[in-house]
C-alpha positions as CSV (number, residue, x, y, z in Angstrom):
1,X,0.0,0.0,0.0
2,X,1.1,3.6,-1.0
3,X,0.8,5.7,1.7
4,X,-0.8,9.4,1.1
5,X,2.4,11.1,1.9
6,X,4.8,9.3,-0.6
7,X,2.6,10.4,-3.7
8,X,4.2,12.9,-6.1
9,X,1.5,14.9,-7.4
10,X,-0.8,15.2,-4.5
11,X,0.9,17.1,-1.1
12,X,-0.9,15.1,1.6
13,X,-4.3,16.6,3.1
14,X,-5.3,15.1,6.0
15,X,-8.1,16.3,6.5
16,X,-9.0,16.2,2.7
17,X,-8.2,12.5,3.4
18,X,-9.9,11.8,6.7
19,X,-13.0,13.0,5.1
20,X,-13.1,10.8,2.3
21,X,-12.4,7.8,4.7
22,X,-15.2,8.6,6.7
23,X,-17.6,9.0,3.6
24,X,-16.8,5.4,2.8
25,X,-18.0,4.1,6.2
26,X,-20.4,6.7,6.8
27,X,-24.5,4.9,6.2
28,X,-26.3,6.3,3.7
29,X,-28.1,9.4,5.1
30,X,-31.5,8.4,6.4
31,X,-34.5,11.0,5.0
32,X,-35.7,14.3,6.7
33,X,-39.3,13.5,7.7
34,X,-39.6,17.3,7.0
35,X,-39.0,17.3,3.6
36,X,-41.6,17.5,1.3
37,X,-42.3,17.2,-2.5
38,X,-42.5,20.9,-4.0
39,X,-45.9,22.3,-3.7
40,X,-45.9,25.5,-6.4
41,X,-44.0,24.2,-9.5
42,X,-46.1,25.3,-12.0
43,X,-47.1,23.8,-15.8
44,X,-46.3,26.4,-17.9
45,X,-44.8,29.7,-17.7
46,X,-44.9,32.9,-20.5
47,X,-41.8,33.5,-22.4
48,X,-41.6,36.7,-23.5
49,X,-39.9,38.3,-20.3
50,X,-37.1,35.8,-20.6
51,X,-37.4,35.7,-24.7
52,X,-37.0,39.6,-24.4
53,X,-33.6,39.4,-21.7
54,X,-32.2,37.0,-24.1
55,X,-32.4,39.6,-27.1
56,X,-30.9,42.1,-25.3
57,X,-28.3,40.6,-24.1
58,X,-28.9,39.4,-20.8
59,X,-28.4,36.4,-20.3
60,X,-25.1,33.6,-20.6
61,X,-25.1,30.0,-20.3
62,X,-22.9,28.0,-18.8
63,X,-22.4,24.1,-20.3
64,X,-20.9,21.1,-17.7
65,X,-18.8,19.2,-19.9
66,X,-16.3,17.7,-18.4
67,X,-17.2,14.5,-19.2
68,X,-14.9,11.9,-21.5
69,X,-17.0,10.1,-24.5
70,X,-15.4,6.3,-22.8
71,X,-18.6,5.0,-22.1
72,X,-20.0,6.0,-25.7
73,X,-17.5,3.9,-26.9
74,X,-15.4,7.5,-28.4
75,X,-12.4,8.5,-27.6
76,X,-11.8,12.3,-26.6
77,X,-14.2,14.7,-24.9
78,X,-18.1,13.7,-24.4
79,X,-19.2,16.8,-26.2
80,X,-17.4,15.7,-29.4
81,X,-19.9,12.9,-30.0
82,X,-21.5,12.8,-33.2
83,X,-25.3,12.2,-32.5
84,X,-27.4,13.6,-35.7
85,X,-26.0,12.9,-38.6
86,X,-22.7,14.2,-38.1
87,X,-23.8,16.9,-35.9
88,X,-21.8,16.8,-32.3
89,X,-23.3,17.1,-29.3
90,X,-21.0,20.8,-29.1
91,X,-22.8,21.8,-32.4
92,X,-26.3,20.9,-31.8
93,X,-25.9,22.8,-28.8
94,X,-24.2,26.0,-30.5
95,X,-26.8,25.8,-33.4
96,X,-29.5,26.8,-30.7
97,X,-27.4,29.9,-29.0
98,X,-28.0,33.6,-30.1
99,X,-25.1,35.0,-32.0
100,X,-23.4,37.1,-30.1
101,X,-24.6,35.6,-26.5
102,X,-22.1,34.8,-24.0
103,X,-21.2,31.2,-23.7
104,X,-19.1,29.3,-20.8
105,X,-17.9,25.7,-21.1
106,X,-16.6,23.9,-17.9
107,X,-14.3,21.4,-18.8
108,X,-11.9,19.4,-17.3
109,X,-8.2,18.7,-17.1
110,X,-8.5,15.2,-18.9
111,X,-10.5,17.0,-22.0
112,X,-9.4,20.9,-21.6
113,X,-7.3,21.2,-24.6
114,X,-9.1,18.8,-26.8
115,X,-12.1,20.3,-26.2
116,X,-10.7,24.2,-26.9
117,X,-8.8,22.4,-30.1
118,X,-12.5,21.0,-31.1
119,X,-14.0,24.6,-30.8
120,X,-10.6,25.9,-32.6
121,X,-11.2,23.8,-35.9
122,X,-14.9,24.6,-35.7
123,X,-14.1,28.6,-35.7
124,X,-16.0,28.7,-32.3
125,X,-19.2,28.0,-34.3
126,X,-19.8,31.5,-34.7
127,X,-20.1,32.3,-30.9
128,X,-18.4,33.8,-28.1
129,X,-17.0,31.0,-26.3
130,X,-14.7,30.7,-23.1
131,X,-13.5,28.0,-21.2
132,X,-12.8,27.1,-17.6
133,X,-11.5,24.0,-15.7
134,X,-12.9,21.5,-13.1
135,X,-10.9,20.6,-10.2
136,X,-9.7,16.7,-9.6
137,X,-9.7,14.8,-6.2
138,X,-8.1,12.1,-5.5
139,X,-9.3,8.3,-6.0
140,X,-9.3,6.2,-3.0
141,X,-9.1,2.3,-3.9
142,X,-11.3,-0.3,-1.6
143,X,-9.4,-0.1,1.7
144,X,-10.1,3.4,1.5
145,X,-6.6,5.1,0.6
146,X,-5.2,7.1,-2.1
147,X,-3.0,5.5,-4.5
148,X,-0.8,5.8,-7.4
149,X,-1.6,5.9,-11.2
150,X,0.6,4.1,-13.8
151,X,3.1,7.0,-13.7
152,X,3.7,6.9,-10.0
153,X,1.2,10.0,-9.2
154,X,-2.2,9.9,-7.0
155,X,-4.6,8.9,-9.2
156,X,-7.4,11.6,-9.7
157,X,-10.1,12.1,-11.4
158,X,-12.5,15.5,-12.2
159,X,-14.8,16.3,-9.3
160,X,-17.9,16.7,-10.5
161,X,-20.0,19.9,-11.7
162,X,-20.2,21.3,-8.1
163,X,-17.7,24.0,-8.3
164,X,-19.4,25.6,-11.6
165,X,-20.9,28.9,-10.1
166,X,-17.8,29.5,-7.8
167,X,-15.5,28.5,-10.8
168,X,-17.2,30.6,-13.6
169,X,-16.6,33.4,-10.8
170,X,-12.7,33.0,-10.4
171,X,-11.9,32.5,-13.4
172,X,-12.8,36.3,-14.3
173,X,-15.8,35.3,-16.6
174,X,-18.3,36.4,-14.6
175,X,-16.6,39.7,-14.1
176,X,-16.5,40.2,-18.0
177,X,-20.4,39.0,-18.4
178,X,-21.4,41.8,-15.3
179,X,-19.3,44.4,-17.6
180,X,-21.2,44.0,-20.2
181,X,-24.8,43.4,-18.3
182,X,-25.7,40.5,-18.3
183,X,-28.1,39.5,-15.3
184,X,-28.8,35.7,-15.9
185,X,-27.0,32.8,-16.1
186,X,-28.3,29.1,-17.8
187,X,-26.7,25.8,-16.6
188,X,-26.8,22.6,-18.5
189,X,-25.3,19.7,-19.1
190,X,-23.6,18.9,-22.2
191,X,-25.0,15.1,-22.6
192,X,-29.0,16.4,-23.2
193,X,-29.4,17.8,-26.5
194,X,-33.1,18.8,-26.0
195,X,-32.1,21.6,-23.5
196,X,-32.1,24.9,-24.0
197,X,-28.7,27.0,-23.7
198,X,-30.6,30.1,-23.7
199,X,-34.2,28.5,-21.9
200,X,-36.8,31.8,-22.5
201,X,-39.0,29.8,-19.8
202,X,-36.5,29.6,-17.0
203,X,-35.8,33.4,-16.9
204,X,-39.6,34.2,-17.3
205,X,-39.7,32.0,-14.7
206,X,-37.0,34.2,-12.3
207,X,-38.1,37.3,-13.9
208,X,-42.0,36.5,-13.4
209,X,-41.4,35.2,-9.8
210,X,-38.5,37.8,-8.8
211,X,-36.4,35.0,-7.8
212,X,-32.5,33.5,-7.6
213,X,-33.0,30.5,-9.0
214,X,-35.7,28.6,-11.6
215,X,-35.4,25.0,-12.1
216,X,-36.8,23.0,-14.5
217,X,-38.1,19.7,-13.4
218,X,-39.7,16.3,-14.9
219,X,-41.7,13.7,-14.0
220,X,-40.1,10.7,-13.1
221,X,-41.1,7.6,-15.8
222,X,-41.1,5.3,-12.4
223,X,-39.2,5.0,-9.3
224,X,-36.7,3.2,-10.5
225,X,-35.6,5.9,-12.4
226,X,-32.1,6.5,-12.0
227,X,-32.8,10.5,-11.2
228,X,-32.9,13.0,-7.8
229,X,-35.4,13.9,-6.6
230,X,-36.4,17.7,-6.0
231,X,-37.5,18.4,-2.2
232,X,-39.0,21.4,0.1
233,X,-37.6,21.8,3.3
234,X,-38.3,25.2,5.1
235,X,-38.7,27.7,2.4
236,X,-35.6,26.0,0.6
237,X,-34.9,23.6,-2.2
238,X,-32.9,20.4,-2.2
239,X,-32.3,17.1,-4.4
240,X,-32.2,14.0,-3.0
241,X,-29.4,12.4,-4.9
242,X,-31.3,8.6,-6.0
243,X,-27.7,6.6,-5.7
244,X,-28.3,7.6,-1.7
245,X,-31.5,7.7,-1.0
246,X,-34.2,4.7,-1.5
247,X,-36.3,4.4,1.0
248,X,-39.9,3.4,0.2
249,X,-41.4,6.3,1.3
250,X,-39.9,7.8,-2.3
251,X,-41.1,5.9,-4.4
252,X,-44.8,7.9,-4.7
253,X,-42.8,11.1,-5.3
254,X,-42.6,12.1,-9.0
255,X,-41.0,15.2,-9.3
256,X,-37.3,14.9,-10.4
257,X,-34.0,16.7,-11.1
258,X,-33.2,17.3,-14.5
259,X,-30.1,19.2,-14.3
260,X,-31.4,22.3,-16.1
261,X,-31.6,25.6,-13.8
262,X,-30.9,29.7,-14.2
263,X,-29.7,31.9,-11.4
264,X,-29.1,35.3,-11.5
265,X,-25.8,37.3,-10.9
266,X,-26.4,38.2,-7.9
267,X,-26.4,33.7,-7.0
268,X,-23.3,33.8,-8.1
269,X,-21.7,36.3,-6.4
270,X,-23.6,35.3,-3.4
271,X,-22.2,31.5,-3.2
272,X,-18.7,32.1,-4.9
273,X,-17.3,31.2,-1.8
274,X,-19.4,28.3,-0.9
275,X,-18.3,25.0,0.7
276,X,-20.0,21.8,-0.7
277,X,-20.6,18.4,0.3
278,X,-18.9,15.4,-1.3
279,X,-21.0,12.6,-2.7
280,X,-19.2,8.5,-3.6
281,X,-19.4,6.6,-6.0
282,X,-17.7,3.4,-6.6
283,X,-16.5,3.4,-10.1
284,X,-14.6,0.4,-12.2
285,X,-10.9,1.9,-13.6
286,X,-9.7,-0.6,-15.8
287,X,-10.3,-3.7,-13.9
288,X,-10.0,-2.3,-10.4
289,X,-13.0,-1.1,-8.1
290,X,-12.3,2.7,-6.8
291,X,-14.2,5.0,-4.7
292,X,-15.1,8.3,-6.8
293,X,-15.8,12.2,-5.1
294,X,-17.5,14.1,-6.7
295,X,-19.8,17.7,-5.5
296,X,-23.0,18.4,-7.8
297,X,-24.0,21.5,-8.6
298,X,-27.5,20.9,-7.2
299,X,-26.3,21.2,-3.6
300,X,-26.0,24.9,-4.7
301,X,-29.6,25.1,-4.9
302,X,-30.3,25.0,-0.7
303,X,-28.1,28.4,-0.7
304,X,-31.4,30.3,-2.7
305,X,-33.8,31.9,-0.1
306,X,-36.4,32.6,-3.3
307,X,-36.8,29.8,-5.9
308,X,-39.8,29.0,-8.7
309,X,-39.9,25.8,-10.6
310,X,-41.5,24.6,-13.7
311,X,-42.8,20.7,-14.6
312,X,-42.0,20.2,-18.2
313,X,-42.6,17.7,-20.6
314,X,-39.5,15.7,-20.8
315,X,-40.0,14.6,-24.6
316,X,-38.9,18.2,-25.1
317,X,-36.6,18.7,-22.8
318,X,-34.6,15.5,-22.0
319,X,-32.7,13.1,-23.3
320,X,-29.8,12.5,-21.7
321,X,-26.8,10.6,-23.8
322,X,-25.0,8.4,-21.1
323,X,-24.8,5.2,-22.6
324,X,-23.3,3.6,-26.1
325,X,-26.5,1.1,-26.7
326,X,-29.7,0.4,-24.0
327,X,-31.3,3.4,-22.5
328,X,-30.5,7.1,-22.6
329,X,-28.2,5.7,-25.9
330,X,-27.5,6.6,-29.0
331,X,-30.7,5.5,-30.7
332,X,-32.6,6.8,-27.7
333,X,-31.4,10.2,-28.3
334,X,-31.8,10.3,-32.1
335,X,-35.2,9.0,-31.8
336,X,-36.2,12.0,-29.5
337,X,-34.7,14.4,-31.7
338,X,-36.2,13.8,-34.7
């Protein structure tokens, strides 16, 4: 065993350490009795206040896409996966963005420069595009340590989409989007091609409402749905994360995370500084069994003292790309798009 201190790349944190180790051996969190499912989501919502801030300007989108294409069976970054006809994710999403609108793209330090190379020899597809990078942790293997990669260094891997708001914020973007007045910020994934960059109901939604932060939500298909769930708990908004939580009581609730939300400037710079919790995952790495940590970006949400929500029809909306063949595939996605 390689112990923490003797790695190269990663000076040893103990208390970065010690709370991974406990997160291993910790039980999964039992549920709040006091949360509830939301109450006020509503079905529809008018565009034109959020149709009107996108046409003049207001509003930037941010896109998580960090992600490596390995599990579609492509080498290189998720984004660059060809899904309609030779149309990449990257470009399916560009094709729906306003020239001229102000585009963030989180990637991470596996698929950085392939991904700015990608957007290079596709002349930025017309748009303003900037980039930022994730953050790694360390991988712990099944006694619960760090250890080395096949080059003698800690082996890391990207930690999740967590960090985006307080990211975006250091990395001097959001200071250039407030120059030049933009109020509204759109965060998606890059692996749903039915989502909006620039969603006209989400900032009716925050405009309408006069809040921080609009979600939009879906119903779950049933409850073995492999998605959060979206819960009240005194005035505030949380996800239940579905790899931790599944107790019965659950199963009856319907109203799930789909990863797509707006928050205004004002979020940002309101949580830039915020602290997170870390969530596992026990991932294969070539043949070996790891532990995985990641923070999700939804755990920003319980930091808003004013949200608004809207239930939308997921044909429309989502379609996640996660796997090669099966579900959420290839021919999943294509079907839903056409």
């Amino acid at each position: 065993m390689t112990s923490p201190s003797s790695l190269p790349n990663q000076p040893f944190d103990e208390k970065l350490f010690c709370q991974q180790k406990e997160l291993i051996v910790a039980p999964k969190p039992s549920l709040d009795p006091t949360f509830t499912p939301p109450q006020n989501f509503v079905t529809s919502v008018p565009i034109g206040k959020g149709a009107r801030a996108i046409q003049e300007g207001k509003v930037a989108c941010i896109v998580c896409a960090g992600g490596m294409g390995t599990r579609l069976g492509i080498l290189g970054p998720k984004g660059t996966a060809k899904v309609l006809e030779e149309k990449t994710l990257f470009q399916l999403l560009c094709e729906k963005a306003p020239k001229g609108a102000p585009i963030a793209i989180m990637t991470s330090p596996q698929n950085d420069h392939a991904t700015q190379e990608f957007f290079l020899s596709h002349n930025h597809f017309g748009l303003q595009v900037e980039f930022f990078v994730q953050n790694e942790l360390p991988l712990m293997d099944i006694t619960g340590n760090w250890f080395a990669d096949k080059n003698g260094k800690t082996a890391m891997a990207p930690d999740g989409n967590g960090e985006v708001l307080q990211l975006l914020y250091k990395s001097g973007i959001y200071e250039k989007w407030q120059k030049r007045g933009v109020e509204y910020v759109n965060i998606l994934p890059i692996d749903n091609p039915l989502a909006d960059p620039f969603d006209p109901e989400l900032i009716s939604l925050m405009i309408e409402k006069r809040v921080s932060l609009s979600i939009k939500a879906i119903e779950k298909c049933d409850c073995h749905e492999h998605l959060g769930l979206l819960a009240e708990k005194n005035n505030r908004i949380y996800v239940l994360e579905y790899s931790e939580y599944k107790q019965k009581k659950l199963d009856s609730w319907t109203i799930a995370n789909a990863g797509l939300f707006a928050v205004t400037m004002a979020f940002i710079e309101k949580v830039h500084g915020a602290t997170l919790p870390l969530h596992l995952a026990k991932k294969n790495l070539g043949e070996k069994k790891v532990y995985k940590f990641e923070k999700f970006n939804f755990d920003l949400f319980a930091h808003s003292n004013s949200y608004a929500g809207i239930i939308s029809d997921r044909k429309k909306c989502f379609s996640p790309l996660k796997n090669a063949t099966g579900p959420n595939s290839f021919e999943t996605v294509r079907k839903d798009l056409q």
